[in-house]
C-alpha positions in Angstrom: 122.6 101.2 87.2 126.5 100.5 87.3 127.5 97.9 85.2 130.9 97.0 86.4 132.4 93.5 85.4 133.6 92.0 88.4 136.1 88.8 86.9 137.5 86.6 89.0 140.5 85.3 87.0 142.6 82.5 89.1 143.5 81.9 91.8 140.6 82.6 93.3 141.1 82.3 96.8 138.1 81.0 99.0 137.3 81.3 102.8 134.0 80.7 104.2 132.4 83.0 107.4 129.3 82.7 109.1 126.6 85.3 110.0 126.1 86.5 113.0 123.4 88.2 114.9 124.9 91.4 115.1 125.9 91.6 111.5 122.3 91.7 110.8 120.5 95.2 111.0 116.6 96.0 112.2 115.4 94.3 109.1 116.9 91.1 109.7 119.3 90.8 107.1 123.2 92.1 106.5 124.1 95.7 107.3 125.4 96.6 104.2 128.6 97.6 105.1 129.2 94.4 106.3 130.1 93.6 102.8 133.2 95.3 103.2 134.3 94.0 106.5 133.9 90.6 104.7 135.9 91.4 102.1 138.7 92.4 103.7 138.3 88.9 105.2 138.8 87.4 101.6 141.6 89.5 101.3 144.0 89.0 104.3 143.2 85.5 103.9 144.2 85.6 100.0 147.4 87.7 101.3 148.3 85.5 104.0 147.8 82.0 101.8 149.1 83.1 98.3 151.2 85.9 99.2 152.6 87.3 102.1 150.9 88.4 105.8 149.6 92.2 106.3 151.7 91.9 109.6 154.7 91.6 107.5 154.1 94.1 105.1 153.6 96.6 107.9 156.9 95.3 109.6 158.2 96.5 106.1 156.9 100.0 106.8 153.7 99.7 104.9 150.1 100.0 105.1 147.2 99.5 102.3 144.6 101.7 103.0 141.6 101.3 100.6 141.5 104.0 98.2 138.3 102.8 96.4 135.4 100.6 96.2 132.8 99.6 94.2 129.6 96.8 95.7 126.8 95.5 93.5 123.9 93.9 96.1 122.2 91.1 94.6 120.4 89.3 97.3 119.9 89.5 101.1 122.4 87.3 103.5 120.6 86.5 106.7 121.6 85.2 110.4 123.3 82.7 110.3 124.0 82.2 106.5 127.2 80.6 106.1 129.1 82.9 103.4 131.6 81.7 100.2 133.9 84.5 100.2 136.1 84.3 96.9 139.4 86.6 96.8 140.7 87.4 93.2 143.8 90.0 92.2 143.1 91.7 89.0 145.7 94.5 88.4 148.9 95.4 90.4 150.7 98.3 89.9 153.9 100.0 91.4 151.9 101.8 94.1 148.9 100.0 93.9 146.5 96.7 93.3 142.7 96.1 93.1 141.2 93.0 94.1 138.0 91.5 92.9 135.2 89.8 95.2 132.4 87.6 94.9 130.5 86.4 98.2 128.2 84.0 97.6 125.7 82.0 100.2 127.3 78.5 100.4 123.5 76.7 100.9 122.6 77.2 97.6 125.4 79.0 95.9 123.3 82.0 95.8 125.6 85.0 94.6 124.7 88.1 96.8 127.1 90.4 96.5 130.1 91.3 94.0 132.7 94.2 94.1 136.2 95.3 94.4 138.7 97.4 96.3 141.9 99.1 95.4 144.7 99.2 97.5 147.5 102.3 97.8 150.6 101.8 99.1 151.7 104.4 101.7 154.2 104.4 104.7 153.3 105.4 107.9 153.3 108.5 107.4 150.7 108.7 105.1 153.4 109.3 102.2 152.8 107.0 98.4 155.5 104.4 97.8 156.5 101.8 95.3 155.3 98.6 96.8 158.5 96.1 97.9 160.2 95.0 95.2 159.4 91.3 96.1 156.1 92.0 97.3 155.2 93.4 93.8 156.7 90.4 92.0 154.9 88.0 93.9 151.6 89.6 93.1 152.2 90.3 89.8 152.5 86.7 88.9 149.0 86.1 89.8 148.0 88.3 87.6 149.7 86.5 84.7 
């Protein structure tokens, strides 16, 4: 089994999102790849809030196409759980950043799942570039 520390080193964004019926598969609880729609919830919300919008980083010519991730299940999320989705940036580099996740069910705190994802920075084109000079500041003084 992976053991992959997943550290969520402030600020640790939170947003909340409840479960609906069709996240759920035959069994009754989350389809698992849920999880990453979900976390890409934590994320625009953490980019939005503490950084800047996805809409203006595209207006800037760029996209941040998830190049990797990594999910650890722990427990089940069911219909209408209401979800704890905490957002945390742990590295930033010129072309790239990875942000750590927990998601937690907010009834009784119940962690159920933990991961990341890293982000590349391309232009529209597909082509690597060196994240905005601003952008990349602003992130990298979270991770300070």
């Amino acid at each position: 089994m992976t053991k992959l520390k997943i550290n969520l080193v402030p600020p640790v964004h939170e947003c909340f999102y409840r479960i609906l019926y069709s996240d759920t598969d035959a069994g009754g609880v989350v389809y698992n790849a849920n999880y990453l729609r979900y976390f890409e919830l934590g994320r625009t919300e953490f980019m939005r809030e503490l950084v800047i919008s996805y809409k203006k980083i595209e207006k800037q010519g760029y996209i941040m196409p998830v190049v990797e991730s990594y999910l650890r299940y722990k427990a089940p999320a069911r219909y209408d759980d209401m979800l704890l989705i905490q957002t945390a940036i742990q590295d930033i580099k010129q072309v790239s950043c990875r942000f750590n996740y927990k998601i937690l069910r907010k009834e009784d705190n119940t962690l159920l799942v933990k991961g990341f994802t890293v982000h590349a920075a391309v232009d529209h084109q597909g082509k690597l570039k060196k994240l905005p000079r601003d952008f990349f500041d602003r992130l990298r003084l979270l991770t300070t």
